[in-house]
C-alpha positions as CSV (number, residue, x, y, z in Angstrom):
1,X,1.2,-27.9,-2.3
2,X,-2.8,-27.8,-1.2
3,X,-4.9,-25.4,-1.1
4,X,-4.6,-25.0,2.7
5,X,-1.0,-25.3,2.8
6,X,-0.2,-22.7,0.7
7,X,-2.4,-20.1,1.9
8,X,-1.2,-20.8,5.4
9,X,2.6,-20.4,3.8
10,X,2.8,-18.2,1.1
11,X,3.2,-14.7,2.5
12,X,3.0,-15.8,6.1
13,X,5.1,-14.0,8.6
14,X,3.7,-16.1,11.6
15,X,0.0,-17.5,12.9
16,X,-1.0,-18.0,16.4
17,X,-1.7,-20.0,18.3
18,X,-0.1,-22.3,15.6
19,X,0.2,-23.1,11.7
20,X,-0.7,-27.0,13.0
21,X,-4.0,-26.3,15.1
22,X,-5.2,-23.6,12.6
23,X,-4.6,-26.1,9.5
24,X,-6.8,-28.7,11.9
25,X,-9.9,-26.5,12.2
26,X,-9.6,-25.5,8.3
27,X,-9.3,-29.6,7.6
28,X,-12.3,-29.9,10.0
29,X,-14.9,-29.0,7.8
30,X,-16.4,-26.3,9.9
31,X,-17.0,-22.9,8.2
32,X,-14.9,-20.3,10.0
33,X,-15.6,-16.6,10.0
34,X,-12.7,-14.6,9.4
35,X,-12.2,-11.2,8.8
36,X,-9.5,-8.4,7.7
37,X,-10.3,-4.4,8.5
38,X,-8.8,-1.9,7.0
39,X,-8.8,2.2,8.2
40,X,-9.3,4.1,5.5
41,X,-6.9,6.7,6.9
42,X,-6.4,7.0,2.9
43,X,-7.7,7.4,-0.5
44,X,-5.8,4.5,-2.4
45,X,-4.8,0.7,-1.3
46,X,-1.6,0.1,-2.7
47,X,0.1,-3.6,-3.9
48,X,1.2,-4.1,-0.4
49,X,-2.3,-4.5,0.7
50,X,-3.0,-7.2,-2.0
51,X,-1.1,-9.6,-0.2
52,X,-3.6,-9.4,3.1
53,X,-6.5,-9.8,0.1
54,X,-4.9,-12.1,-1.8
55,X,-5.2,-14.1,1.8
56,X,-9.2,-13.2,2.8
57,X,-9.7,-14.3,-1.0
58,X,-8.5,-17.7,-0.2
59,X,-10.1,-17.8,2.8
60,X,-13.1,-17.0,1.0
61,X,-12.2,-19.4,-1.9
62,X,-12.5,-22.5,0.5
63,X,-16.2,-21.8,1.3
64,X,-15.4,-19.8,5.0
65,X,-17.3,-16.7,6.2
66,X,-15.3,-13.7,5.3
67,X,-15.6,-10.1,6.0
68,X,-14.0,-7.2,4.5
69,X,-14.4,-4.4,7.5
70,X,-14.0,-1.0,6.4
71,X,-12.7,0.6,10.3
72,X,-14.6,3.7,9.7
73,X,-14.9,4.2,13.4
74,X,-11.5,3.3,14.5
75,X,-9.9,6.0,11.5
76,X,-11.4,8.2,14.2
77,X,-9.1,6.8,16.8
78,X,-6.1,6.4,14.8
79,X,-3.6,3.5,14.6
80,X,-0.2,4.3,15.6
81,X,1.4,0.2,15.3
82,X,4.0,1.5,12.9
83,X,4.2,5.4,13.3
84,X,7.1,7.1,15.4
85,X,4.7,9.9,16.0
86,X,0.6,10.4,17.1
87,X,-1.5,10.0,13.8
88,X,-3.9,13.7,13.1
89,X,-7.3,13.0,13.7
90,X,-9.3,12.9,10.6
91,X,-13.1,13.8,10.5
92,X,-15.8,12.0,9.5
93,X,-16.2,13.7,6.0
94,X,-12.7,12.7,5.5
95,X,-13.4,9.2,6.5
96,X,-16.1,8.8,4.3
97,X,-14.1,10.2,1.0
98,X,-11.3,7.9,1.6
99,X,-13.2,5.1,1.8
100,X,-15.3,6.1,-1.4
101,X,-13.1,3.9,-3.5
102,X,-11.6,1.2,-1.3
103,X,-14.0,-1.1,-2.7
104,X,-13.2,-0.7,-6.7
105,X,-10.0,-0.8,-5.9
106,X,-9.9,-4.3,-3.8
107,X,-12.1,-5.8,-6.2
108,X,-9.1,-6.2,-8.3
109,X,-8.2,-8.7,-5.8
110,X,-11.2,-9.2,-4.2
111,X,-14.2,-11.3,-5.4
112,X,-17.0,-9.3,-3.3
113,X,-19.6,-11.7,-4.2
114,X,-17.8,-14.3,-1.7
115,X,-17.2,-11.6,1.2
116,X,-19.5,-9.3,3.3
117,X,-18.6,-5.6,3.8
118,X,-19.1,-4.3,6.7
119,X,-18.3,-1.0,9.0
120,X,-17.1,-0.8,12.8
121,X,-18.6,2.5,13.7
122,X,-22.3,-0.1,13.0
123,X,-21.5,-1.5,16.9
124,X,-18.7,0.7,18.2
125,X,-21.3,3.9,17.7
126,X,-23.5,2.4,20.1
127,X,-21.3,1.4,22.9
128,X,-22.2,2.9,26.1
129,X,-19.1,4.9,28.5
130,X,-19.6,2.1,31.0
131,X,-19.5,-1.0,27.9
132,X,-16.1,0.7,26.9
133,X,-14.7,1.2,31.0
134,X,-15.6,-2.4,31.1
135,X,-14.0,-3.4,27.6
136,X,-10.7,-0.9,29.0
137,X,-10.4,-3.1,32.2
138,X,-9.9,-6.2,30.1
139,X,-6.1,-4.6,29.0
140,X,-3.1,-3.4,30.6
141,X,-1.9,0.2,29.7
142,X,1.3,-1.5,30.6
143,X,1.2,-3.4,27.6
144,X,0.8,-0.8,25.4
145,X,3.1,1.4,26.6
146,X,5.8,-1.3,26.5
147,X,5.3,-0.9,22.6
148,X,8.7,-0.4,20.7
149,X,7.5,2.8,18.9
150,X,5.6,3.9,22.0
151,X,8.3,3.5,24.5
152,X,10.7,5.8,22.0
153,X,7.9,8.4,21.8
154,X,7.8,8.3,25.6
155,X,11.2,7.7,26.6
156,X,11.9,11.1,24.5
157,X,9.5,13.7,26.4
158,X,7.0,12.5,22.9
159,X,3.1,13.0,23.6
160,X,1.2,10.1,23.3
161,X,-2.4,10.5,23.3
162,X,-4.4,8.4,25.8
163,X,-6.8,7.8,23.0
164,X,-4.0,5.5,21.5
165,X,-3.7,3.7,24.0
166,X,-8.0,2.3,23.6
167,X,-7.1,1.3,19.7
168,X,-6.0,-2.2,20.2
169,X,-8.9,-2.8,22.6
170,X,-11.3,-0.8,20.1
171,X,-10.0,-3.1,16.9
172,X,-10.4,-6.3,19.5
173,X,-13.8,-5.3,20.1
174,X,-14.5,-5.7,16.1
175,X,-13.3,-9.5,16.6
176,X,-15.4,-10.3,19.3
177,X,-18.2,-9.0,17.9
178,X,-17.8,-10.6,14.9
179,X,-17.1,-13.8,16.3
180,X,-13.9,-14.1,14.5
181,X,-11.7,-17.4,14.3
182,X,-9.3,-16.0,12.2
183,X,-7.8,-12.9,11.9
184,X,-5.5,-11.4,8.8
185,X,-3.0,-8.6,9.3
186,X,0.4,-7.7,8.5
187,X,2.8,-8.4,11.7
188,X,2.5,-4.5,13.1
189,X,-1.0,-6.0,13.5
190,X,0.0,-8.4,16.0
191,X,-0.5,-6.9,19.2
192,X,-4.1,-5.1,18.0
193,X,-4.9,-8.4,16.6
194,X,-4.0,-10.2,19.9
195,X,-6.3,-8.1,21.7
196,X,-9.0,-9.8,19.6
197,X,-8.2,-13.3,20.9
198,X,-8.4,-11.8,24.6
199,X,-12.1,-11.2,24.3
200,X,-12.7,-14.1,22.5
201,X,-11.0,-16.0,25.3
202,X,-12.4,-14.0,28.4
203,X,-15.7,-13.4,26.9
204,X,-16.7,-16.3,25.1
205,X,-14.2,-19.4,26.1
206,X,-13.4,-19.5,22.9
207,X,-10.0,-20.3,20.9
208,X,-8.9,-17.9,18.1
209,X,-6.4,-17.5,15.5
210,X,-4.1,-14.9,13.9
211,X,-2.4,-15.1,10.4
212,X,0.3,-12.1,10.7
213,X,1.5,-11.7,6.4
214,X,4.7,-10.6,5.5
215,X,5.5,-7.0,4.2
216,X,5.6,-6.0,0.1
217,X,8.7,-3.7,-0.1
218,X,8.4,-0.6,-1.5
219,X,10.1,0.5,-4.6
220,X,13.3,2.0,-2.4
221,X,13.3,-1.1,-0.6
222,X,11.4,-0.4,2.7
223,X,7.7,-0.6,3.6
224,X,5.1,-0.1,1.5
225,X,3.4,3.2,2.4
226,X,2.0,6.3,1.0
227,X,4.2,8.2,4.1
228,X,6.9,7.1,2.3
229,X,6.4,7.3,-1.6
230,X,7.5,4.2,-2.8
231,X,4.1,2.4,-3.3
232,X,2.4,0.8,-6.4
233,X,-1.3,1.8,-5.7
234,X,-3.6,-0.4,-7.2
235,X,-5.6,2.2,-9.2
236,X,-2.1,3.4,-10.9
237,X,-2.3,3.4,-14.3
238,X,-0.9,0.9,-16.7
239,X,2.4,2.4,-17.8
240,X,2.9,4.1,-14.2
241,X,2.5,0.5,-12.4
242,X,5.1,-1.7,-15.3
243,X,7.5,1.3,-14.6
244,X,7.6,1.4,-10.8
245,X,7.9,-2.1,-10.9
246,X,10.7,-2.2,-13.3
247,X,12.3,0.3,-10.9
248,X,12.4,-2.2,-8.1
249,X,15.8,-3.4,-6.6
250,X,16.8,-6.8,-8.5
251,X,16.7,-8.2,-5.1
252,X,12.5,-8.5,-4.5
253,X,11.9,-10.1,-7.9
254,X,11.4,-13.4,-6.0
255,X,9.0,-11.2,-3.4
256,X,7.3,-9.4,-5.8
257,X,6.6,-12.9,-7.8
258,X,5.0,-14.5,-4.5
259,X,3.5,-11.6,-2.6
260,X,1.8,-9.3,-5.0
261,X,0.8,-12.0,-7.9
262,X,-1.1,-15.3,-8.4
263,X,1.5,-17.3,-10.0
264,X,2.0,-20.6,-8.9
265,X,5.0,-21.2,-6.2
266,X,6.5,-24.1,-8.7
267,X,6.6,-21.5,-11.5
268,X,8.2,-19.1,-8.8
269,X,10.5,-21.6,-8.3
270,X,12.0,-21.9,-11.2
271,X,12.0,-17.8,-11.6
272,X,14.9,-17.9,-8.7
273,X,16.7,-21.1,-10.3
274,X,16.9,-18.6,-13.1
275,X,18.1,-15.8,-11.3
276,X,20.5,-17.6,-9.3
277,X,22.2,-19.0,-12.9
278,X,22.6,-15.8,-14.0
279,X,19.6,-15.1,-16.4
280,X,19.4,-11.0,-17.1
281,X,16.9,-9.7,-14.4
282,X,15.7,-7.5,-16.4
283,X,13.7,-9.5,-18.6
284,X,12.5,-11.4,-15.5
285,X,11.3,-8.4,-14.2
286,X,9.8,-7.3,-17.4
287,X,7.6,-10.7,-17.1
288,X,7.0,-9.6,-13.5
289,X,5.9,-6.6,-14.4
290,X,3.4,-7.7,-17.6
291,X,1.7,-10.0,-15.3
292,X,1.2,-7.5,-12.3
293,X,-0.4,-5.1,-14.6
294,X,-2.4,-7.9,-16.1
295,X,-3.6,-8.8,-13.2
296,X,-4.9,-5.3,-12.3
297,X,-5.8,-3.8,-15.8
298,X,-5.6,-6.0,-18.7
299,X,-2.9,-8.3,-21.1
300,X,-3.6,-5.4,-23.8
301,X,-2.6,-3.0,-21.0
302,X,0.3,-5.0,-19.8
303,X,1.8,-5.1,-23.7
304,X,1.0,-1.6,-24.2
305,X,3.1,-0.5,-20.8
306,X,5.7,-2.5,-21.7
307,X,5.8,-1.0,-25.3
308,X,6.1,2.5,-23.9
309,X,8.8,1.4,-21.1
310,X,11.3,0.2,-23.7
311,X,10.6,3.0,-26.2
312,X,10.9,6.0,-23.4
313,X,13.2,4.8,-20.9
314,X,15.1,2.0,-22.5
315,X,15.4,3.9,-25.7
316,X,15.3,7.4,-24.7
317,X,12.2,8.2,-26.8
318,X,9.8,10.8,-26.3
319,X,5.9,9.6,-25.6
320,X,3.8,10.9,-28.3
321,X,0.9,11.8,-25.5
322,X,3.3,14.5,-23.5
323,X,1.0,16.9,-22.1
324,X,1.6,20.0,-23.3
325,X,0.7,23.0,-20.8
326,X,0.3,27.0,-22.2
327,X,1.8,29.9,-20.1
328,X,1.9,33.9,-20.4
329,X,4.8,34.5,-22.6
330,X,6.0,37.1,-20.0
331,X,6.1,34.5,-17.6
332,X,8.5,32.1,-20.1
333,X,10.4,34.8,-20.6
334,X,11.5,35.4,-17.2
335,X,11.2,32.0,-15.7
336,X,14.3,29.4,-14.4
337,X,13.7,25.9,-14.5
338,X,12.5,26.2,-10.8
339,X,9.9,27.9,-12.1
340,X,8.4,25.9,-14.5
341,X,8.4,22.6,-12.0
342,X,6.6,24.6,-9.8
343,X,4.5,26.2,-12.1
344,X,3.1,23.0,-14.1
345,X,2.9,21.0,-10.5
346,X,5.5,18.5,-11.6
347,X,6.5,19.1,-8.0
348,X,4.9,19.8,-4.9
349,X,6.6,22.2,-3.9
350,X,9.1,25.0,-4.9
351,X,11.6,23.5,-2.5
352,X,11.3,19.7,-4.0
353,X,11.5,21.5,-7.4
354,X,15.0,23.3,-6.1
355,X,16.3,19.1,-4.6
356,X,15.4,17.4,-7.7
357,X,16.7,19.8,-9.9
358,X,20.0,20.1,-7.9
359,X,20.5,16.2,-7.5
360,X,20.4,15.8,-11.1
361,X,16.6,14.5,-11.5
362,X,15.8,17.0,-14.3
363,X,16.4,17.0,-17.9
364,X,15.3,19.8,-20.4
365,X,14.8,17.3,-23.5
366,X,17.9,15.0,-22.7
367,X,19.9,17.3,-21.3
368,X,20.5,17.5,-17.6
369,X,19.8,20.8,-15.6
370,X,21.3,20.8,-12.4
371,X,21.1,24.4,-11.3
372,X,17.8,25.7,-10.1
373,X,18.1,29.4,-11.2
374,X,18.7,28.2,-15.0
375,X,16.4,30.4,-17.3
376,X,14.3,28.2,-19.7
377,X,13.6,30.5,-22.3
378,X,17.3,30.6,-24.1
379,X,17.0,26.4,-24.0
380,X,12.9,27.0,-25.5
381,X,13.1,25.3,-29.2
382,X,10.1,26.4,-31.5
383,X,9.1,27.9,-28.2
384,X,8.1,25.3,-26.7
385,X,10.5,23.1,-23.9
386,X,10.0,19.4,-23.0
387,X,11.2,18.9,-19.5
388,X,11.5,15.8,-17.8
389,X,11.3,15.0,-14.1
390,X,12.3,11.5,-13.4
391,X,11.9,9.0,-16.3
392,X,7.9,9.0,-16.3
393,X,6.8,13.0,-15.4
394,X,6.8,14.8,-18.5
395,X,5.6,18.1,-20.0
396,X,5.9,20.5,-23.0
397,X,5.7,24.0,-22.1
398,X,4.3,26.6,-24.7
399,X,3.5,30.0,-24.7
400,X,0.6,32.0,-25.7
401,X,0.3,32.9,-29.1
């Protein structure tokens, strides 16, 4: 498989106008500019987003004018493509401390010495009221509201802001002023993407493309997403990464393998011959995992993870690095296992502390403590008491001498 091929293929959901006339214009020899923004409605990127890098890097790898826009202006707005409810408005300080760190953390994927950063709110911070009436009258609100998602909100009494309804022609504005040919974007893209190609087209006669990518699953099987929990964020560190990913359903080896690594399709290949002849999945997954963390730390790193996986979850052994945390000893001696989550902020909350505790997440040493008014200090050894929430979140609790 080429060059071209594959990164029109590998992790594509769909491109329009068509895979045919966009490989034509990359064959062509003309340098296209192409561009993927990201809102930095967050703090972290998380593996899901490395398959929309690992496509600008391509781009960028065959010689084409990429851009890596940070939507700094449109986080004001707020893109609701695959929300069930209107996103909060963030400020601008917010903004500005998410997007702090996008950078180092894309780099992983990224090489930013082949891509220009840039920031919406450069051009959409100057738009005039009558530039953005005459950039509203391109769209129908009809369109918008026609939205799965928004036609729930609506048909169920739901508010939907009437600044929503300006995002797709706000993000289309960043592709005509860009001069894009090619957009990148996971498929809830598609219709603020396509919005892009309508100014291109009205505005400038000009043909455009879109390359919709396919969606990493999270580690409980749905969509990547910090709303959700299940993500591998790319600044995770080593042994947190190798054991989310060994937590992954047996079924999204194969996905894992070709959305969120570089290892050749022909190799990936044979890694699903494998599994479908019945080799164990969990050392194929162990390989997925070394090589993810590779990728995004180091090989030490990888080895190291994979050490400390087998001896603390596959054989049950304590880490020698458990952080150990000091309270009042009139606080030990009066506090249940609720408590203590709370207390040492293995847990959010006091009522997350009270559901993982009763659905059997918790273990004081090995032992499992499902009632959430247990005392800890008649199961203290030494006086101290290792509890465990999950297979990765431990502590020892002292008290004060």
């Amino acid at each position: 498989m080429d060059r071209i091929e594959e990164l029109l293929t590998r992790g594509v959901a769909n491109i329009i106008p068509s895979k045919e006339e966009l490989k034509k214009a990359l064959s062509s020899g003309k340098k296209l500019n192409v561009y993927l923004g990201i809102d930095p409605t967050a703090t972290r990127i998380h593996l899901g987003h490395s398959v929309i890098l690992r496509k600008l890097e391509g781009f960028a790898g065959l010689g084409h004018n990429v851009t890596f826009l940070i939507g700094d202006f449109t986080a004001l707005v707020g893109d609701t493509s695959d929300k069930d409810a209107e996103r909060p408005v963030l400020t601008k300080k917010q903004i500005q401390e998410n997007f702090k760190t996008y950078k180092n953390q894309a780099e992983k994927i990224l090489d930013f010495s082949k891509v220009t950063i840039r920031y919406n709110s450069e051009w959409l911070n100057k738009l005039s009221f009558p530039e953005i009436i005459k950039l509203a009258q391109q769209f129908s609100f009809g369109d918008f509201a026609s939205r799965e998602l928004i036609r729930k909100r609506l048909d169920v009494g739901k508010r939907v802001g009437l600044h929503e309804g300006l995002y797709p022609a706000v993000q289309g504005y960043d592709s005509y002023f860009l001069d894009t040919d090619v957009q990148i974007g996971g498929t809830d893209q598609t219709f603020n993407m396509q919005a892009g190609r309508i100014l291109q087209k009205k505005w400038r006669n000009k043909e455009s493309f879109i390359v919709a990518t396919e969606f990493l699953m999270g580690t409980d099987g749905r969509k990547m997403s910090k709303s959700w929990g299940n993500a591998i964020w790319l600044d995770d560190n080593p042994q947190d990464m190798f054991a989310k990913i060994m937590a992954i359903n047996d079924t999204l080896i194969v996905q894992y393998f070709t959305l969120g690594t570089n290892v050749e399709i022909k190799e990936i290949e044979t890694i699903k011959r494998e599994i479908q002849s019945g080799k164990n999945p969990m050392e194929i997954k162990k390989e997925l995992a070394r090589i993810i963390v590779t990728e995004l730390h180091s090989k030490k790193d990888a080895l190291d993870a994979q050490e400390n996986f087998e001896k603390t979850v596959q054989r049950k052994e304590l880490p020698a690095d458990i952080p150990k945390l000091i309270f009042p000893k009139n606080f030990v001696s009066n506090a249940t296992i609720t408590d203590a989550l709370e207390k040492s902020e293995m847990v959010s909350s006091r009522s997350e502390a009270k559901r993982v505790i009763e659905q059997g997440g918790t273990a004081v040493y090995d032992a499992k403590i499902t009632d959430p008014n247990a005392p800890i200090a008649p199961l203290m050894k030494n006086e101290e008491i290792i509890i465990r929430v999950g297979k990765r979140n431990i502590v020892k609790i002292g008290t004060e001498s």
